[in-house]
C-alpha positions in Angstrom: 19.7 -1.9 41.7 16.8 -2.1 38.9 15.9 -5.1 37.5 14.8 -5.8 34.7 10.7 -5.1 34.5 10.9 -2.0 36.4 13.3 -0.5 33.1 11.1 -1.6 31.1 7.9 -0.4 32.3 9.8 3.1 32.7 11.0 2.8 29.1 7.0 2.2 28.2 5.8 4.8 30.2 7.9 7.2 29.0 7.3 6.7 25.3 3.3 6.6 26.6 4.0 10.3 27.7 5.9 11.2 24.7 2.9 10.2 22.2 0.4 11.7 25.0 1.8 14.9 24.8 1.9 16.0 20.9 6.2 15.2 20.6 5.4 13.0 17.7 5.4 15.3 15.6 9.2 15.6 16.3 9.3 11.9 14.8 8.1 12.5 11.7 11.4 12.9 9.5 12.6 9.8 11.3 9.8 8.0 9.8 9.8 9.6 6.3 13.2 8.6 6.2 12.1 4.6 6.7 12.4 4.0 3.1 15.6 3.9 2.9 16.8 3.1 -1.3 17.4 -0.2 -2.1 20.6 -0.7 -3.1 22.1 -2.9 -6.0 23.2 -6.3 -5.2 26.7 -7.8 -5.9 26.4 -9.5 -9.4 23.1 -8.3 -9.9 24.2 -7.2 -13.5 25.4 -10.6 -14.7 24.2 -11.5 -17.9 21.9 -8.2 -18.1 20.3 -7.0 -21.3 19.4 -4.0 -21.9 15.5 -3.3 -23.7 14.9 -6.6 -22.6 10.9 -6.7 -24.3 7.6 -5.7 -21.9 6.0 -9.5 -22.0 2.8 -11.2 -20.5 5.2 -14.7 -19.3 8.7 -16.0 -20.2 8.5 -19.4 -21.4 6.0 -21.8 -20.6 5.4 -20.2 -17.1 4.9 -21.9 -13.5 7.2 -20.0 -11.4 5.8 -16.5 -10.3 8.5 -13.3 -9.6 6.8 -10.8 -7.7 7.6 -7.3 -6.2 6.7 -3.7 -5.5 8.5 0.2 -6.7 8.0 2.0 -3.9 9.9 5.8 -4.1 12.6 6.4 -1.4 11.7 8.8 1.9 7.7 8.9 1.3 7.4 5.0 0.2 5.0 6.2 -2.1 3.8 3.0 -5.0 5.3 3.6 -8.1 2.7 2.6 -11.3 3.6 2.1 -14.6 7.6 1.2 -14.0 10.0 -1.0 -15.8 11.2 -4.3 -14.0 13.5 -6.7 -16.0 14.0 -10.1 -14.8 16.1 -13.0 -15.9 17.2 -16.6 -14.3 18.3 -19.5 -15.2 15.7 -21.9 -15.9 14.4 -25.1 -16.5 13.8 -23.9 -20.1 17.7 -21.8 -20.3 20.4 -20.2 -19.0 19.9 -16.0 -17.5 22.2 -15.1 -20.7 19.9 -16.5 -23.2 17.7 -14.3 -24.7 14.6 -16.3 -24.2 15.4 -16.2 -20.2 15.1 -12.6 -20.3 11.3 -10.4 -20.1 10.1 -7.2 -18.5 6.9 -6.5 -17.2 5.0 -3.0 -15.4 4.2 -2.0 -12.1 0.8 -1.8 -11.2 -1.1 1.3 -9.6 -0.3 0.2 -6.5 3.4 -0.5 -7.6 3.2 -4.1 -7.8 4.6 -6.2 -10.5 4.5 -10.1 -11.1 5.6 -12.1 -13.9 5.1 -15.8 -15.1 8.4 -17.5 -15.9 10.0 -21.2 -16.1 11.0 -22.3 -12.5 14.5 -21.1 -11.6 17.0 -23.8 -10.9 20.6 -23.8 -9.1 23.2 -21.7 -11.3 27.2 -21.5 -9.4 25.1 -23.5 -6.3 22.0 -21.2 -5.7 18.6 -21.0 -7.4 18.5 -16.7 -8.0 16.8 -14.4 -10.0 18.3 -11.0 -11.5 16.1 -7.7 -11.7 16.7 -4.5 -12.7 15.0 -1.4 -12.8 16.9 1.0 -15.1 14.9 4.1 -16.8 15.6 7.4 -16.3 13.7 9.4 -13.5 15.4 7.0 -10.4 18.6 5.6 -9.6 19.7 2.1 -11.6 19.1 -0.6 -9.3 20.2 -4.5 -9.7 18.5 -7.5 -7.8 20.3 -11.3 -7.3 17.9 -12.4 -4.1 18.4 -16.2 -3.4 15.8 -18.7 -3.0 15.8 -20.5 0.0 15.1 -24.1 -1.9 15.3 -25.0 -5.2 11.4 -26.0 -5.1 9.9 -22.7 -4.2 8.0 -21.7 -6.7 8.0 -17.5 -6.5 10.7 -14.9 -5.2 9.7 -11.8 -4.3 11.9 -8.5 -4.5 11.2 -4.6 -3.6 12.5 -1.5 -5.0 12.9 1.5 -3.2 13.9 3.7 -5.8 15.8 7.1 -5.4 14.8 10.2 -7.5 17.5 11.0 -9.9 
């Protein structure tokens, strides 16, 4: 019978031998495959607006949405891509115009944007994003805050080449 840490030091010294010997090489579409497209959440598209304008804050500010555009298989950063996001807000409601902004992502594919804080809407405080130009697939964000207080939200796109 085995136990337990003799598997596992078999398991280790195996994979030791593996990398040892060059085989990685065999590994390498496994790993270019680890950015896997995001795909669109369920109401993700509720209230959406399309051209929603590029702006430097929504409302007065003090809640922070943050994110990167990576493209799908290589994970390379994506710079200069459109993100919209809208919530419902201390300031209105994600179908009001004023609750909606877009913003660009960086060289390194990051993108953050000032907005009012984001309160409870049907039970949960959420944000909505979108990414949807032309050269990658549509993709639709609704991530959920874990408390009503945070005060940012991240999200990531992985985006897959049209």
């Amino acid at each position: 019978m085995t136990d337990g840490v003799t598997t596992r030091r078999a398991l280790i010294a195996s994979a030791g031998a593996v990398f040892a010997t060059g085989v990685p090489s065999l590994l390498v579409p496994a790993q270019a495959q680890g950015f896997a497209a995001t795909q669109s959440m369920r109401g993700g598209s509720n209230n959406y607006r399309p051209d929603a304008p590029i702006v430097d804050r929504i409302g007065s500010g003090g809640f922070w949405m943050t994110g990167t555009v990576r493209r799908a298989g290589d994970g390379v950063p994506l710079a200069g891509q459109c993100i919209q996001i809208w919530a419902h807000t201390t300031e209105g409601h994600e179908r009001d115009p004023q609750s909606h902004g877009a913003t660009l992502t960086g060289a390194d594919g990051a993108f953050r944007l000032e907005m009012p804080q984001i309160v409870p809407a049907f039970g949960q405080p959420h944000g909505h994003l979108a990414y949807d130009d032309y050269d990658f697939e549509i993709v639709f964000l609704r991530p959920v805050m874990q408390s009503a207080s945070n005060t940012s939200l991240n999200a990531d796109f992985v985006l897959q080449p049209v």
